[in-house]
Structure formats: C-alpha cells, structure tokens
Kinemage of the C-alpha trace (Angstrom):
@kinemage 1
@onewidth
@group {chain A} dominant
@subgroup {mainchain}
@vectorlist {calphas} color= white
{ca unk a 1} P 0.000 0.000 0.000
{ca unk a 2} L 1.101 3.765 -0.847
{ca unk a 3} L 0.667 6.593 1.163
{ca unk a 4} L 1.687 10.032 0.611
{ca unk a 5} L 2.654 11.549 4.041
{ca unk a 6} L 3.256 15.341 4.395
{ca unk a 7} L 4.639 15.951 7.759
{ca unk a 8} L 5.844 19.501 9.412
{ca unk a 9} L 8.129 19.751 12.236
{ca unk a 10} L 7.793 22.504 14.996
{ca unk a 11} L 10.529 21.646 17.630
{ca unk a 12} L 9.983 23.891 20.619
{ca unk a 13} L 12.606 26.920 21.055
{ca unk a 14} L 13.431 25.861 24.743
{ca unk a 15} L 14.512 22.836 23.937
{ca unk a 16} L 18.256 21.645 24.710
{ca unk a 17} L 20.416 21.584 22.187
{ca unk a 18} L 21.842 18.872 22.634
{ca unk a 19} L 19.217 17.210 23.191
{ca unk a 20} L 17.406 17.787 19.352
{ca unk a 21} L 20.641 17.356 17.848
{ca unk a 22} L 20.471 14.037 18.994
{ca unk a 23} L 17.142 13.822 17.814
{ca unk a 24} L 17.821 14.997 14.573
{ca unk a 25} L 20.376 12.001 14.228
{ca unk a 26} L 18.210 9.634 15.213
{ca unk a 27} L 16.117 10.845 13.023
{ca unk a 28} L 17.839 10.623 10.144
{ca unk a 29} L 19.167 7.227 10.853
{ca unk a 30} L 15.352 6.075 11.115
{ca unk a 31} L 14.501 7.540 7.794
{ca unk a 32} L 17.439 6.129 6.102
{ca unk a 33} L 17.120 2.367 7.574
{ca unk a 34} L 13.243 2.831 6.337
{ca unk a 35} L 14.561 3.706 2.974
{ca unk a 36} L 16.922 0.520 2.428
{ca unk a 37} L 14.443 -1.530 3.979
{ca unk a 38} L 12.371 -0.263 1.112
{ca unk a 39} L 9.367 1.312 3.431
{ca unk a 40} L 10.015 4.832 2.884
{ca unk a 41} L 10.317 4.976 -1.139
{ca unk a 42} L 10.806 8.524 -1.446
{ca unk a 43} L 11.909 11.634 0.781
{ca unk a 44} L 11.552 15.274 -0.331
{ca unk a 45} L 12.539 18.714 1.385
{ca unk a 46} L 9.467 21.573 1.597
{ca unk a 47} L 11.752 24.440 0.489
{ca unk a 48} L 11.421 26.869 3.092
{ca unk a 49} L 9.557 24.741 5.514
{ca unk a 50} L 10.924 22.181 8.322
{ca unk a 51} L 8.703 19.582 6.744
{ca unk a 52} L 9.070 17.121 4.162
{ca unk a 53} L 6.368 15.243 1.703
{ca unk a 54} L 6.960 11.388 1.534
{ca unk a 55} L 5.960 7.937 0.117
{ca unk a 56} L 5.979 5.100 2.136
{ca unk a 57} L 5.307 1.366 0.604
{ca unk a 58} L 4.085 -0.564 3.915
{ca unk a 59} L 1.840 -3.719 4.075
{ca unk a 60} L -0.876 -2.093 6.207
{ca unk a 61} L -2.511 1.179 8.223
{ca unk a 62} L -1.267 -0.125 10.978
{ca unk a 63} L 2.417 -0.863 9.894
{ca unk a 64} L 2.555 2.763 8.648
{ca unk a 65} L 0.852 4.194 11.885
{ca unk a 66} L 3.811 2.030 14.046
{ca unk a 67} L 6.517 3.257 11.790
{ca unk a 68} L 5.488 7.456 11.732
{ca unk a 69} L 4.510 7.218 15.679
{ca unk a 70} L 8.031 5.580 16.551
{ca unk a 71} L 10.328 8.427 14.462
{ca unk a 72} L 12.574 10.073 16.995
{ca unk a 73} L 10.406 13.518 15.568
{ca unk a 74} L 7.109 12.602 16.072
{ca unk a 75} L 6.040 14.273 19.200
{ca unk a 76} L 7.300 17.697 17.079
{ca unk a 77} L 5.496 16.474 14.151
{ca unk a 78} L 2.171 17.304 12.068
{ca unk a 79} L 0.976 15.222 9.768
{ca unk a 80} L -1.055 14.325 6.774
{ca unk a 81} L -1.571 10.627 5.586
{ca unk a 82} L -3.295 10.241 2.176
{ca unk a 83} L -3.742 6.583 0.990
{ca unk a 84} L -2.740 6.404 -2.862
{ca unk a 85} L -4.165 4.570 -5.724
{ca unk a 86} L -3.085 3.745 -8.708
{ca unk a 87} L -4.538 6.513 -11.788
{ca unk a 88} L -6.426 4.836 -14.567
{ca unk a 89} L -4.403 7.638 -16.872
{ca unk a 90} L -0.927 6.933 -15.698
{ca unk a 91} L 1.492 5.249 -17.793
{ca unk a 92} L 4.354 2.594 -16.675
C-alpha cells in the first residue's frame, strides 16, 4: 500500500540543544534504515519549511501508523496521511 505523508516539524525553542541534535540524528538514521528496507520509497525537502512530503510502501494502516509514531520527531510532528491509488491515466 502507498501513502503520501506530508509531515511539518515545529521543535519547541526551549529545547536543549543537545538534546534535538540528537534527535535529529536519530532521526535521520530512522529515515534512512526505512529507505533501504524499502518502506520509505521517497523523501523530499518543503523548500522553506521544516517539513518534508513522503511515500511510504508498507503492508498495512497499521504498519505505517507504528513506523510514523516511533520516528525520533514525532512528538514535534504534524501530519497528513493520504492513501494512494493507482490513476487509470498513468502510464508505466
């Protein structure tokens, strides 16, 4: 199953710097173990925004609610989960 997930990240100012740099790194460990494991298919930068949009391939609702609520970001995180279909018009 395909999902196109549009997340936003608001880290709070106060926070210790140290401790989101960490975060961050964890972070982008996460999202690049996802990607070789083949879950997270593609990974794109919001110019001008902390957020991203994404495309994960996972088996189930579930697997991809397990995955987003265990990223090191997620209690910083927005998101927007749209299920994706196949278009009758595409080609390849």
């Amino acid at each position: 199953m395909l999902y196109c997930v549009e997340m936003d990240v608001a880290i709070p100012h106060g926070l210790d710097p140290d401790q989101v740099a960490k975060l961050k790194a964890d972070e982008k460990a996460r999202a690049q173990d996802l990607q070789r494991q083949g879950k997270w298919r593609h990974l794109w930068r919001v110019t001008g925004r902390y957020a991203n949009i994404s495309v994960f391939d996972v088996e189930s609702h579930d697997e991809l609610h397990d995955i987003l609520s265990g990223l090191p970001l997620f209690p910083f995180m927005t998101m927007r989960v749209t299920p994706l279909a196949r278009h009758p018009s595409a080609i390849g």
